[in-house]
C-alpha positions as CSV (number, residue, x, y, z in Angstrom):
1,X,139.9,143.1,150.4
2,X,142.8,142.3,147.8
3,X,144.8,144.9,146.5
4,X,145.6,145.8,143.0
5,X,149.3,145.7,142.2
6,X,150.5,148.4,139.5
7,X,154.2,147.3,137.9
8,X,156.1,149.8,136.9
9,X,159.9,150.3,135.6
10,X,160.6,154.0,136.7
11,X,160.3,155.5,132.9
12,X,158.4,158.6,132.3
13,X,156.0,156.7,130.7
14,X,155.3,154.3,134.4
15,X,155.7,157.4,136.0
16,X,152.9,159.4,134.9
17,X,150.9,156.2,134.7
18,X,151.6,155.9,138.7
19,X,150.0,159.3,139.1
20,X,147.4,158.7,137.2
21,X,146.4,155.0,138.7
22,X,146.9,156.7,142.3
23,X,144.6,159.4,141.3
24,X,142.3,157.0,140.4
25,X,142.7,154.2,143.0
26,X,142.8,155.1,146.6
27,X,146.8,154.5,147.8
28,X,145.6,151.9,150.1
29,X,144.0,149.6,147.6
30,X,146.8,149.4,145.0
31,X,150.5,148.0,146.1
32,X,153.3,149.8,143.6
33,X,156.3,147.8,142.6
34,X,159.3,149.6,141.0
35,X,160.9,146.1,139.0
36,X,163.7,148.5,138.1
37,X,165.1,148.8,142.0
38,X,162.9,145.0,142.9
39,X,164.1,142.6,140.4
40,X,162.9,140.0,142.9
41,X,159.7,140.9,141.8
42,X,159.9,140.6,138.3
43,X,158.9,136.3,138.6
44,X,155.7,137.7,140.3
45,X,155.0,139.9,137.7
46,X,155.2,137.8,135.1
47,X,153.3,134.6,137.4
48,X,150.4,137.5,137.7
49,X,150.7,137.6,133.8
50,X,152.4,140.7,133.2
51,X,154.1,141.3,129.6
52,X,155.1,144.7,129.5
53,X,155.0,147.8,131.7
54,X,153.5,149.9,133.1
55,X,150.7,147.3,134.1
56,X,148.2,146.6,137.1
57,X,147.0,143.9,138.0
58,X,143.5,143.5,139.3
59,X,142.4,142.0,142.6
60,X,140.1,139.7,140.2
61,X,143.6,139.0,138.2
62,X,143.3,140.9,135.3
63,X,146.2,142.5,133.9
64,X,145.6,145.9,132.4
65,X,148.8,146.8,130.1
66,X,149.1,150.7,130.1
67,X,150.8,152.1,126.8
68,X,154.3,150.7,126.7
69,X,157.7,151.6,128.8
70,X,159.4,148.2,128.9
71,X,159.2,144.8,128.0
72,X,159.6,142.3,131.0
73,X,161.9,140.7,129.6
74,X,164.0,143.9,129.0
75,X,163.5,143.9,133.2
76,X,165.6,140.7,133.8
């Protein structure tokens, strides 16, 4: 079964979003990427449609934005 993926920057804000999308999504079904220590990531993220972060991505690839830490353009 696919994974979500939850992009985060390492902000308080992406922080307590982690916790609370691990709380709700078993560890083993959601991949977390730091973009802030994985810039090699950051293409991905914005391929998978990401904008903004924190953010998850759905196996069905929908991106959920989660309030707002950093732009992913701020990330390059």
């Amino acid at each position: 079964m696919p994974k979500s993926v939850f992009y985060h920057a390492g902000c308080p804000v992406c922080v307590s979003a982690e916790q609370d999308i691990l709380t709700l999504i078993p560890s083993e079904q959601v991949e977390v990427v730091h973009l802030g220590t994985d810039k090699s990531k950051v293409t991905e993220a914005e391929k998978a449609g990401v904008k903004s972060v924190p953010a998850l991505v759905t196996p069905n690839g929908n991106v959920l934005h989660i309030n707002f830490g950093a732009s992913i353009e701020e990330l390059k």
